[in-house]
N, C-alpha and C positions, 0 to 999 in steps of 0.2 A: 433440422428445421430450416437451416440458409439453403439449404439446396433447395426446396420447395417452392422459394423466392427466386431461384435462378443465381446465386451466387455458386463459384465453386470450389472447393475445399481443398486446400494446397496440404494441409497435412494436419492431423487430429495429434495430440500429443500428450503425456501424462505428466512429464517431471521439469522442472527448471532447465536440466542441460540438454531432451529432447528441444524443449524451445528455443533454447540458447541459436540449437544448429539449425532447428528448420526455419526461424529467421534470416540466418544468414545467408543459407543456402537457397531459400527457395524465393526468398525478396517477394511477402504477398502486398497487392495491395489493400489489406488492412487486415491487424491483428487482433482476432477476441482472448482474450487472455482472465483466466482465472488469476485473480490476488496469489491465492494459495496455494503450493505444487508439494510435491514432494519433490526430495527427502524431508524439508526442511517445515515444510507446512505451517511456514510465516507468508514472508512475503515474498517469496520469489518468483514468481511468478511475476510480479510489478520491479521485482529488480530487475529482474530478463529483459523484461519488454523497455523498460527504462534504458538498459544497456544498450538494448539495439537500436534505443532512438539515438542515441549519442553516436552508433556509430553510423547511421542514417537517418540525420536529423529530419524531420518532416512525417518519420513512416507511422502510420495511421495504428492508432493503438485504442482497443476500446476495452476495458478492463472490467471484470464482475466481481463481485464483493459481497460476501454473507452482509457486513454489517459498515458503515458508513463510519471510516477511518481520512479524517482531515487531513493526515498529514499526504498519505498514499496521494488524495487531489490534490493538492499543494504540490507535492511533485513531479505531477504529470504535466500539470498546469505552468510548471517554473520557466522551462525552455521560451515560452512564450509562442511556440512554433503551434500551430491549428493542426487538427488531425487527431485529438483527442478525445476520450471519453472516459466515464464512471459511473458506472451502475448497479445498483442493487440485485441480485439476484433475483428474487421476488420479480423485476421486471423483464424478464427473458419469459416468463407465462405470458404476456401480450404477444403475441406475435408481432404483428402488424409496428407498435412502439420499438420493438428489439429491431426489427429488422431496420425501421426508419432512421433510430441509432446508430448501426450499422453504415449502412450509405449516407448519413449524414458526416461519421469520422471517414468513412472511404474517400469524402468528394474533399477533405482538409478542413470540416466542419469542428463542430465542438456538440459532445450532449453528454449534460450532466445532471445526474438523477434529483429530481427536485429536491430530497430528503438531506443529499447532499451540501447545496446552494444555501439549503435553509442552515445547515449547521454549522456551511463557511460564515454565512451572516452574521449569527447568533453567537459564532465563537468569544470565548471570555477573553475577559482588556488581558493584555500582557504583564501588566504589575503584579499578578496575583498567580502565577504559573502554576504552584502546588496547589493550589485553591481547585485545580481540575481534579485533582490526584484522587481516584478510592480510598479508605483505607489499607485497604493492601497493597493497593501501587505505593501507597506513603512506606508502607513495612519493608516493601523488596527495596524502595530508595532508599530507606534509610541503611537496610543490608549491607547495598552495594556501596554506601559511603564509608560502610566499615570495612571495604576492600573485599569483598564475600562475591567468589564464584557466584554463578547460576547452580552450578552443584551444592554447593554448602548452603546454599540460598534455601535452597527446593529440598534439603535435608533438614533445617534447622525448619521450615516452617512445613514440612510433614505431607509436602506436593509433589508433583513432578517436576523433571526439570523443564520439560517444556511448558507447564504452566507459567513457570517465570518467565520465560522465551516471551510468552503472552503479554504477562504483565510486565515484561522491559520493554517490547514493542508498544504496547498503548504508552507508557509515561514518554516514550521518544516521543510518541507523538503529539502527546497531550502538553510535553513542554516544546514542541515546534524544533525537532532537531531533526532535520532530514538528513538520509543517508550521505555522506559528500567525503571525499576521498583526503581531505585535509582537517578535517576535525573527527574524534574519538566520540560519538555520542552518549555514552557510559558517562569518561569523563565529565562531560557537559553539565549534562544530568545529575552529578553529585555536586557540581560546580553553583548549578541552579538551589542542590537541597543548604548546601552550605549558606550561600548568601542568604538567603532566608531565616538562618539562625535555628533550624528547626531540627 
């Protein structure tokens, strides 16, 4: 579809450590980047691109997302460097919107999908952390306070392990713990279930 618009396409890619390289290798100016990649089919694809801002701060990154994850904007948005985006997938069927998206993070802009802004907005006070929690994000937190792998997690509650994978990623996020190379988010997270007394 960008090629239609006259963009053109430094390298199409499937997995986290393809992106890893064709960022570094091929220095585009600007990256669309799926949230999701394999192998891991969390978030790595937002870790990659993450990655590669840090080691080329400024490099224009516009990110697609099944489903509107705050934290994911929160850490695009943290650098404070322009050249960002977040978008719904649903908004890539606009052309004309996607593409505007597009050159808008190309020129060191910012576009973020309105669904998004609305739920940075709206997000709940911070006194109340668990208060976001599902019941089953509450289950797998509570799991993991009893020191419980993602294995013995997703065995004793009769799912996979990457459904827990899932539901540890939303409670990161839902209690505001972004990825950062000096705190344990796991720990955090029990740290949060503890103080709460629950």
């Amino acid at each position: 579809m960008l090629e239609a618009f006259d963009f053109e396409i430094a390298a199409a890619v499937e997995t986290g450590p393809e992106l890893t390289k064709a960022l570094a290798e091929l220095q585009p100016d600007v990256a669309v980047v799926d949230v999701r990649l394999p192998p891991s089919h969390t978030d790595e694809g937002l870790q990659c691109a993450l990655a590669a801002r840090r080691a080329r701060p400024g490099l224009p990154v516009l990110v697609l997302s099944q489903h509107v994850e705050q934290l994911y904007a929160r850490e695009l948005l943290a650098d404070g460097n322009g050249g960002v985006g977040y978008l719904l997938k649903d908004r890539v069927f606009d052309a004309e919107q996607f593409v505007d998206a597009v050159r808008r993070v190309a020129a060191g802009g910012t576009a973020m999908d309105p669904t998004v802004i609305q739920q940075l907005l709206s997000r709940r006070a911070t006194d109340q952390p668990l208060g976001a929690l599902t019941p089953r994000e509450r289950e797998v937190l509570e799991l993991m306070a009893q020191g419980r792998s993602n294995a013995a997690i997703a065995g004793q509650l009769v799912v996979t392990e990457r459904a827990i994978a899932k539901h540890t990623s939303n409670i990161f996020a839902k209690l505001d713990l972004p990825v950062s190379d000096d705190d344990n988010r796991r720990v955090l997270a029990v740290l949060a279930y503890l103080d709460q007394g629950r």
